[in-house]
C-alpha positions as CSV (number, residue, x, y, z in Angstrom):
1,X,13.1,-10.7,-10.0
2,X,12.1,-9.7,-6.3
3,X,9.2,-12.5,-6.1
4,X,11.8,-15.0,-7.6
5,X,14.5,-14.5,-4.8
6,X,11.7,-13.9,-2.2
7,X,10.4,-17.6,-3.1
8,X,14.0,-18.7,-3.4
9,X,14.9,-17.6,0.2
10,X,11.8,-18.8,1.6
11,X,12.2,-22.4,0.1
12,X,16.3,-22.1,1.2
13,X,14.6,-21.4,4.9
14,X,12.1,-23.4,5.2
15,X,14.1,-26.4,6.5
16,X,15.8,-24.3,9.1
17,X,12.5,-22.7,10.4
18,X,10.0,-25.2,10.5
19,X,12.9,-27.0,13.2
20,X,12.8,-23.4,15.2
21,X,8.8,-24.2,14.7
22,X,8.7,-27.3,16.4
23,X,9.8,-26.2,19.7
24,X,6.8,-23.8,19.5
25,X,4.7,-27.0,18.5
26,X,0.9,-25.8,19.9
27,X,0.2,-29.7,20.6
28,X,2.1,-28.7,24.4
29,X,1.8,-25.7,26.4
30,X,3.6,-22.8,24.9
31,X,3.9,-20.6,28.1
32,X,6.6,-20.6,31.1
33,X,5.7,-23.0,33.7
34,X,5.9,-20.1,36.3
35,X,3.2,-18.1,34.4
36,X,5.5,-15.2,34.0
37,X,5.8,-13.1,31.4
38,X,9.5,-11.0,31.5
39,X,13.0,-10.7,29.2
40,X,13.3,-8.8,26.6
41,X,11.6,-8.4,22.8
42,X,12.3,-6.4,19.6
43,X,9.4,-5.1,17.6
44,X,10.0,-4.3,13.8
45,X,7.8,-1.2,13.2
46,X,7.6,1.0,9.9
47,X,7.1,4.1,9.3
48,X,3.4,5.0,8.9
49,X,3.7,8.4,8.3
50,X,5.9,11.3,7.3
51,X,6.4,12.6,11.1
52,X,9.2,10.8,12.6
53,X,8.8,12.4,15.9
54,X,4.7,11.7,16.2
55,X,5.7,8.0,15.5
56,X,8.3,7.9,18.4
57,X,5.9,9.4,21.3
58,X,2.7,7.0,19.2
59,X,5.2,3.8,20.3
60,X,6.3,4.7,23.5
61,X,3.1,5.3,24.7
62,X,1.8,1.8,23.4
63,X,4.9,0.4,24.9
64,X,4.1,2.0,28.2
65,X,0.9,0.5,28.5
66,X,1.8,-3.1,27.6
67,X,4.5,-2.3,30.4
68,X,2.1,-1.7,33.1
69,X,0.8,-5.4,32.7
70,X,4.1,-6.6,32.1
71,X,6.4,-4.3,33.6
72,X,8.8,-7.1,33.6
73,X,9.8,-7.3,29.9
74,X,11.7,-4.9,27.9
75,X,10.6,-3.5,24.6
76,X,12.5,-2.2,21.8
77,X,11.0,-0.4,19.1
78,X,12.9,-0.3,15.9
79,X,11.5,1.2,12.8
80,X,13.1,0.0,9.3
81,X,12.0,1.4,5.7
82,X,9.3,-0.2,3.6
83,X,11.9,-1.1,0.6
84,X,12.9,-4.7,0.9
85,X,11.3,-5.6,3.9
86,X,10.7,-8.9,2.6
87,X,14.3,-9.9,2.3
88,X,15.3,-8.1,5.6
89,X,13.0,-9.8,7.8
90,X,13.7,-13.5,6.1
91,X,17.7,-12.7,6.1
92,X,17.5,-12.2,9.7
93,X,14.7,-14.7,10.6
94,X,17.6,-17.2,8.9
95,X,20.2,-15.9,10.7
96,X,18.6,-16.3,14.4
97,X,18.9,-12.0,14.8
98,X,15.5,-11.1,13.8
99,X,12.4,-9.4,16.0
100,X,10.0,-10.9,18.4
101,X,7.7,-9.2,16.7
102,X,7.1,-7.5,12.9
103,X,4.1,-6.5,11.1
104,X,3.0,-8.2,8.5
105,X,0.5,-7.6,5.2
106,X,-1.7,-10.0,3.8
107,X,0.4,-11.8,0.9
108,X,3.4,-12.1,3.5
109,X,1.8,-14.2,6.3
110,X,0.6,-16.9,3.9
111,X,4.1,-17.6,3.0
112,X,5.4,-17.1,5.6
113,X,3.4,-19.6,7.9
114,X,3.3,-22.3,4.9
115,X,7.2,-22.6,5.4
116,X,6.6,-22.4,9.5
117,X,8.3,-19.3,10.0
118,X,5.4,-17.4,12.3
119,X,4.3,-18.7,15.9
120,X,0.8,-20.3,16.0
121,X,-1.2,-17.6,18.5
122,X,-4.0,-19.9,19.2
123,X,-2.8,-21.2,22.0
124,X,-1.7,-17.7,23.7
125,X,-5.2,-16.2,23.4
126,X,-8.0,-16.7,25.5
127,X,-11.5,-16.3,25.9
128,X,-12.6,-12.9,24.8
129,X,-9.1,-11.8,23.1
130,X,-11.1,-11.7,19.5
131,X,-14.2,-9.9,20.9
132,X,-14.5,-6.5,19.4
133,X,-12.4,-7.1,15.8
134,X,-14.2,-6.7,13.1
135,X,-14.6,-10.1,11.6
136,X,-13.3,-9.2,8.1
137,X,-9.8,-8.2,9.8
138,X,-9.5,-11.4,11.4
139,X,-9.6,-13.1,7.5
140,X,-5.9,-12.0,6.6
141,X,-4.7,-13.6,10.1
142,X,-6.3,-16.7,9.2
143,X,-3.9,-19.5,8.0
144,X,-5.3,-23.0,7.5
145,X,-7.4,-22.6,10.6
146,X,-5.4,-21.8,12.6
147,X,-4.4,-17.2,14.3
148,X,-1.4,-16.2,13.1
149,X,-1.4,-12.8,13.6
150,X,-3.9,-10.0,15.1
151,X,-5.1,-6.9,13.1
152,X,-4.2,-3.6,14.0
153,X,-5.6,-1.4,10.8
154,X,-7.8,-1.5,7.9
155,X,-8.7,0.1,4.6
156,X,-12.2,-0.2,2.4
157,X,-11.7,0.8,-1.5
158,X,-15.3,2.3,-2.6
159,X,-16.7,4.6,-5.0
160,X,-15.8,8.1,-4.6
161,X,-18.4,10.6,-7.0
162,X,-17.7,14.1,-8.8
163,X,-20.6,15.5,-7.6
164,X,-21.0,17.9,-10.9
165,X,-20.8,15.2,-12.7
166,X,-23.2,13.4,-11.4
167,X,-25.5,16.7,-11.4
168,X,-24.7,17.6,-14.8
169,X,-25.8,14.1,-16.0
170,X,-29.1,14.3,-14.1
171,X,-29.0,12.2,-11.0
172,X,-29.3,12.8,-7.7
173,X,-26.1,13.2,-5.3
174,X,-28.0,11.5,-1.8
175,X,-28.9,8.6,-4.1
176,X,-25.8,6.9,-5.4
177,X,-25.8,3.2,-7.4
178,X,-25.7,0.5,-4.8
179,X,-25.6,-2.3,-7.5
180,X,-23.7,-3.0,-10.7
181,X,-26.8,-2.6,-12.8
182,X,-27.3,1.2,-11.0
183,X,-24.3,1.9,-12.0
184,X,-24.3,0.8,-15.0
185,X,-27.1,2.8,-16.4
186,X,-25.2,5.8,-14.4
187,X,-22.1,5.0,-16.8
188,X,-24.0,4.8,-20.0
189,X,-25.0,8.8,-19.0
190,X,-21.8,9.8,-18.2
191,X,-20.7,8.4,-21.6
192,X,-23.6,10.6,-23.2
193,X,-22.0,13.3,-21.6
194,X,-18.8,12.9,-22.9
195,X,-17.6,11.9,-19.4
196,X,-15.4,8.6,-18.2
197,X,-17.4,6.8,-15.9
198,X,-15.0,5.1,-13.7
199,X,-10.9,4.9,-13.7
200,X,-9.5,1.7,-14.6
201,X,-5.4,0.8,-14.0
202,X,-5.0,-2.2,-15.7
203,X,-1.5,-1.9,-15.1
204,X,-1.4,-1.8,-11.5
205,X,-2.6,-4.4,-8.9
206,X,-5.3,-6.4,-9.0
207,X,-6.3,-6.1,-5.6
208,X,-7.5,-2.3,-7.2
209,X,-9.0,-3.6,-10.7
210,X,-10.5,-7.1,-11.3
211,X,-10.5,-8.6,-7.6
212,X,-13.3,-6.1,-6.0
213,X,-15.7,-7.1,-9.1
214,X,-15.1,-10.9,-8.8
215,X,-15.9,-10.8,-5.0
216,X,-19.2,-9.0,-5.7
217,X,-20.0,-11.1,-8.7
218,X,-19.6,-14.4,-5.9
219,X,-16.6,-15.5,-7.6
220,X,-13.3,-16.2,-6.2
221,X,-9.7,-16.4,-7.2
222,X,-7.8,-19.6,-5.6
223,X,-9.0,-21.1,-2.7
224,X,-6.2,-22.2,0.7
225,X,-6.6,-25.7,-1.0
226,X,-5.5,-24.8,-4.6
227,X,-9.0,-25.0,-6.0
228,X,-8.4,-22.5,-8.6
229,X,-11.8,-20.4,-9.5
230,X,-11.1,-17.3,-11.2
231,X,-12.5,-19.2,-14.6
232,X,-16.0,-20.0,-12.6
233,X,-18.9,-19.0,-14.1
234,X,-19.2,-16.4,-11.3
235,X,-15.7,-15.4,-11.8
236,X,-16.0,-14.5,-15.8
237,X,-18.9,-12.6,-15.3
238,X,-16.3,-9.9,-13.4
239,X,-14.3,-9.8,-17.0
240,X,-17.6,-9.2,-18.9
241,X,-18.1,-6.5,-16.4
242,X,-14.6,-5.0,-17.0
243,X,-14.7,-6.1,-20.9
244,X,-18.0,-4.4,-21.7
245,X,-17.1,-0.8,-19.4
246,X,-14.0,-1.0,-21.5
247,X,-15.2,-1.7,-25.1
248,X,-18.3,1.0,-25.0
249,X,-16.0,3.6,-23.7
250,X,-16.9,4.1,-20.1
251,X,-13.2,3.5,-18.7
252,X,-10.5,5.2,-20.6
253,X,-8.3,3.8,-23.7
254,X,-5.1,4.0,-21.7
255,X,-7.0,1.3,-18.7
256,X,-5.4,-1.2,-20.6
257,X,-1.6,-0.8,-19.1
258,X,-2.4,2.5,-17.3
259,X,-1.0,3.3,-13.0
260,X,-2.5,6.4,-12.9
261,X,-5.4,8.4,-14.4
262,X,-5.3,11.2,-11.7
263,X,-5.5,14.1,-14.7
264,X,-8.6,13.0,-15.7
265,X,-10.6,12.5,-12.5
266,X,-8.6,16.0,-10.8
267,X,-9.5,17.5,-14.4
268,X,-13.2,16.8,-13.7
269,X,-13.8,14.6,-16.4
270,X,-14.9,11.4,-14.2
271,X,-17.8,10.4,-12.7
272,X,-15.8,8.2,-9.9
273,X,-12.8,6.3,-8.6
274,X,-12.3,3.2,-6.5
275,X,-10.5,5.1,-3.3
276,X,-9.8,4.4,0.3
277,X,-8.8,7.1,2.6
278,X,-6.1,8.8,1.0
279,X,-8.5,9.8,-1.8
280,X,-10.1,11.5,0.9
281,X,-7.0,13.4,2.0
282,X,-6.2,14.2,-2.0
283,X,-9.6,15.8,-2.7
284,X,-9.8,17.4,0.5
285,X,-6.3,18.8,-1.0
286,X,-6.7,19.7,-4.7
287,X,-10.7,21.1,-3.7
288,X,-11.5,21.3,-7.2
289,X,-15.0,19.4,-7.1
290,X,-17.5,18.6,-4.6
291,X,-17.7,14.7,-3.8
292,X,-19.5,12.1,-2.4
293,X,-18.5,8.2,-1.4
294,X,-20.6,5.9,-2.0
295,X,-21.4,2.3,-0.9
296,X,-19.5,-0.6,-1.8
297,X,-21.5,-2.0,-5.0
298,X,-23.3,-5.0,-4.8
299,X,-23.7,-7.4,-7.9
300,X,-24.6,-11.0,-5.7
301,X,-22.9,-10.0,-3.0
302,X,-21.6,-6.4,-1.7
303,X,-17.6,-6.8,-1.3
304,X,-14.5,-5.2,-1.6
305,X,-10.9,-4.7,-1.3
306,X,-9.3,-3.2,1.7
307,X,-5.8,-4.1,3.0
308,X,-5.6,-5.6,6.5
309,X,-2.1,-4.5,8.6
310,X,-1.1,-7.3,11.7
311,X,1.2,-8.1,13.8
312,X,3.1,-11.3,13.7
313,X,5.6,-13.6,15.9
314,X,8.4,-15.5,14.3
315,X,8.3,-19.1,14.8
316,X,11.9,-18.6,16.3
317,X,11.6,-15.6,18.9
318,X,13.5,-16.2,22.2
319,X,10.7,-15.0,24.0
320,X,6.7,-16.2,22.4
321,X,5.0,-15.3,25.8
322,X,6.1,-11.5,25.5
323,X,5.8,-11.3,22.2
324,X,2.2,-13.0,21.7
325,X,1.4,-10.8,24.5
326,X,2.6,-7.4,23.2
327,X,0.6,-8.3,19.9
328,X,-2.5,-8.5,21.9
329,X,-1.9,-5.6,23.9
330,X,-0.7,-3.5,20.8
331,X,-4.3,-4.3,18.7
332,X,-6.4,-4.0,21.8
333,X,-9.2,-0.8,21.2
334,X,-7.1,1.4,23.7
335,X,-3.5,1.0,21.7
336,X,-5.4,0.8,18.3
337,X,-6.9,4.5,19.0
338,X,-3.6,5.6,19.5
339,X,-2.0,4.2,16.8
340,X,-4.6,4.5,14.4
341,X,-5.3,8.7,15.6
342,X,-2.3,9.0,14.4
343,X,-1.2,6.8,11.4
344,X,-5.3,7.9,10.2
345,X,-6.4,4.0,9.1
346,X,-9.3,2.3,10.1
347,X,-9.0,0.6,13.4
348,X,-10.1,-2.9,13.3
349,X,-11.5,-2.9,16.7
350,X,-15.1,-2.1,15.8
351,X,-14.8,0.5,19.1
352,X,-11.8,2.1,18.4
353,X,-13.4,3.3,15.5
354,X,-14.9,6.4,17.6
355,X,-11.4,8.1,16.5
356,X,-13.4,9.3,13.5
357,X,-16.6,10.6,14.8
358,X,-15.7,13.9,13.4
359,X,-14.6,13.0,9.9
360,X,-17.7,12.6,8.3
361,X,-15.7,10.8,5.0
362,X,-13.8,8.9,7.0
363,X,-16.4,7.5,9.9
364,X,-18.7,6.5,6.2
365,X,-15.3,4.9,5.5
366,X,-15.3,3.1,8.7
367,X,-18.6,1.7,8.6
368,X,-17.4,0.0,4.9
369,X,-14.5,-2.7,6.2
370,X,-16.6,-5.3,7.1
371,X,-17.1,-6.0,3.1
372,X,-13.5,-5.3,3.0
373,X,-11.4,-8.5,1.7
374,X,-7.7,-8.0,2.0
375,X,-7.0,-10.0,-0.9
376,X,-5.7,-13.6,-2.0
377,X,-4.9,-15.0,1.1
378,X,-2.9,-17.6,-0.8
379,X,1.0,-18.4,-0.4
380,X,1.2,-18.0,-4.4
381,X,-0.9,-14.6,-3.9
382,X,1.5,-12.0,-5.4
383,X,3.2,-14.9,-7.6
384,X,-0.4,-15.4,-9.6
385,X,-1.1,-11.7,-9.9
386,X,0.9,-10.8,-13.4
387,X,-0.8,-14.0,-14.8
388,X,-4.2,-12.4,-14.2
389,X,-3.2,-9.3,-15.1
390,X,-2.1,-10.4,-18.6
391,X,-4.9,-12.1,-19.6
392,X,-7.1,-9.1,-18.7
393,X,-5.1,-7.0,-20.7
394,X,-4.7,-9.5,-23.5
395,X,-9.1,-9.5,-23.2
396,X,-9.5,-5.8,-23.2
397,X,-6.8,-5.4,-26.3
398,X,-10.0,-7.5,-28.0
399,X,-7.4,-10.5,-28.7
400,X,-9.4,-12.9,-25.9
401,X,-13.2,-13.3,-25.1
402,X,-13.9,-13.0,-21.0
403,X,-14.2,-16.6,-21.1
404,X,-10.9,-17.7,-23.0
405,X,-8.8,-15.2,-21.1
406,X,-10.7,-16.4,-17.9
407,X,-9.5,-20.1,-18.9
408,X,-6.4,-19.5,-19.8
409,X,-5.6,-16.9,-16.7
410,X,-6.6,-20.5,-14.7
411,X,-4.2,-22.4,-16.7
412,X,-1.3,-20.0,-15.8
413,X,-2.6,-20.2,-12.1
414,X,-2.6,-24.0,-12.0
415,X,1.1,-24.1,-13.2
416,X,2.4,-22.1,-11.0
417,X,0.7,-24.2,-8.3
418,X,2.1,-26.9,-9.1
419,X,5.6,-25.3,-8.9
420,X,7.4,-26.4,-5.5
């Protein structure tokens, strides 16, 4: 129900917003004919971490160095909850009362810029403003050619290894599988051993489960012009992947409609995971196992999922300039340490990324997001999702072959394109 009023509000706004839109209109120059930058903006923040107070101190410092280039405009940090952020920000978007500024996720800023509700920042940046970001952050920010938005964090998803597992089935720790076919014959060992070779949640997102193995089998999912690929030939080789781990035993029996299959791998009875850095922070936690983290697997290419965070402009601030200005100031390398220190993501300036020089796990993590893809970078992204999801399901259940539930996954995908 929460995608079907999302799409319903969005639709209900769009009219409203793309007029707002137009005064912003890139084809004219956006900024004050004075040059200066001053007023007043409101930044929607959330909260990244569990530590209130950390966060306050994190934002007035990034606010005090924006303010010593423009010590003329007023910033005002408000931090709102995670739960319905969606509706929040479009109710007050609608209602002319929203921020200058929010942060955004990668299935948000395609719909929202399709209906005209972000600011265009091409024409506030300048030469040089891009140098530095790693170019796989810049892909979520990317809307039909054209910047709307600028990266502040990162993740990479790789595999994480139970290092007595992987002694106890007789291979060697400093040489992990860098493709799908090392890996494979790792799995079939693990099996022998009576061990799971990876975790599978087939009931949780697909950004996690099928999307890492089409990307590195040179498939895709749906392209910006609704060229729908997830039944390519590329693409179904992904679902022969998944089919086969789960059909000879290497993934468990629950991976059909499974979120979580944390008592196996803490219970030491899994080779690896697909983790980011929290599963760096949980082992470091439970200490029950040595581990290891290995590369991101490469089948034809070597790609993965990682989530890209950014901040955005509504099409309908009161005040673009400040606002496209504290964006760029906010991801620079300097503000992107701070924030990133303490929130502990990845920065996505490729020299902020010093932050974890003495993290071993997380500086290997670090040096992993430029395979990172931050998912379907589609307006219908989240909307296509439980259409996938149920034709995987329906494949590993034995009721489909890769191929039909490929096709018919396609099918599901093409309708709701065609939807309004």
């Amino acid at each position: 129900m929460k995608k079907k009023r999302f799409s319903f509000m969005a639709l209900l706004l769009s009219g409203s917003l793309l007029l707002s839109a137009c005064s912003n209109d890139s084809s004219t120059d956006p900024k004050k004919e004075d040059g200066k930058v001053d007023g007043e903006i409101t930044v929607w923040v959330h909260p990244y971490t569990g530590d209130a107070k950390k966060e306050e101190e994190m934002w007035k410092e990034i606010t005090a160095n924006y303010n010593e280039e423009f010590p003329d405009v007023e910033v005002n940090i408000e931090t709102i909850p995670w739960a319905n952020r969606d509706q929040k920000v479009l109710t007050a978007l609608a209602a002319n009362n929203g921020p200058d500024v929010f942060y955004a996720i990668p299935d948000q800023m395609p719909q929202y810029a399709d209906v005209g509700m972000l600011l265009e920042l091409d024409p506030y940046l300048k030469d040089g403003d891009l140098d530095g970001f790693v170019e796989s952050s810049l892909v979520s920010t990317t809307w039909k050619d054209k910047k709307y938005g600028l990266p502040i964090l990162q993740e990479a998803y790789t595999f994480f290894y139970n290092l007595d597992v992987v002694k106890e089935i007789g291979e060697d720790p400093a040489n992990l599988p860098t493709t799908w076919e090392e890996f494979d014959a790792w799995a079939a060992k693990a099996k022998e051993k009576d061990f799971y070779a990876l975790s599978y949640l087939g009931g949780g997102s697909m950004n996690g489960t099928i999307y890492p193995w089409i990307w590195q089998a040179g498939g895709d999912v749906v392209t910006e012009d609704n060229k729908v690929l997830i039944n390519s030939p590329e693409s179904v080789k992904a679902f022969e992947y998944v089919n086969n781990m789960y059909q000879k035993g290497y993934i468990p029996e629950d991976s059909i409609t499974s979120t979580t299959q944390d008592e196996i791998w803490f219970g030491g009875k899994m080779l690896a995971v697909l983790g980011s850095g929290i599963s760096v922070t949980q082992l470091e936690k439970e200490g029950t196992f040595d581990f290891a983290i290995g590369a991101p697997l490469t089948g034809e290419k070597q790609l993965t999922y990682g989530t890209t965070g950014m901040f955005v402009v509504p099409s309908n601030s009161d005040n673009p300039e400040a606002a496209a200005e504290f964006v760029k100031a906010v991801t620079n390398a300097e503000n992107q340490r701070i924030f990133n220190t303490v929130t502990q993501y990845i920065p996505t300036q490729e020299e902020a990324k010093d932050i974890f020089d003495s993290n071993k796990y997380m500086s290997q993590l670090a040096t992993y997001t430029q395979f990172a893809l931050p998912g379907v970078i589609h307006p219908k992204g989240r909307a296509i999702m439980p259409f996938i999801q149920a034709e995987i399901q329906t494949m590993m259940a034995g009721d489909k072959t890769p191929q039909e539930a490929a096709d018919a996954a396609a099918e599901a995908i093409e309708a709701e394109l065609a939807k309004p």
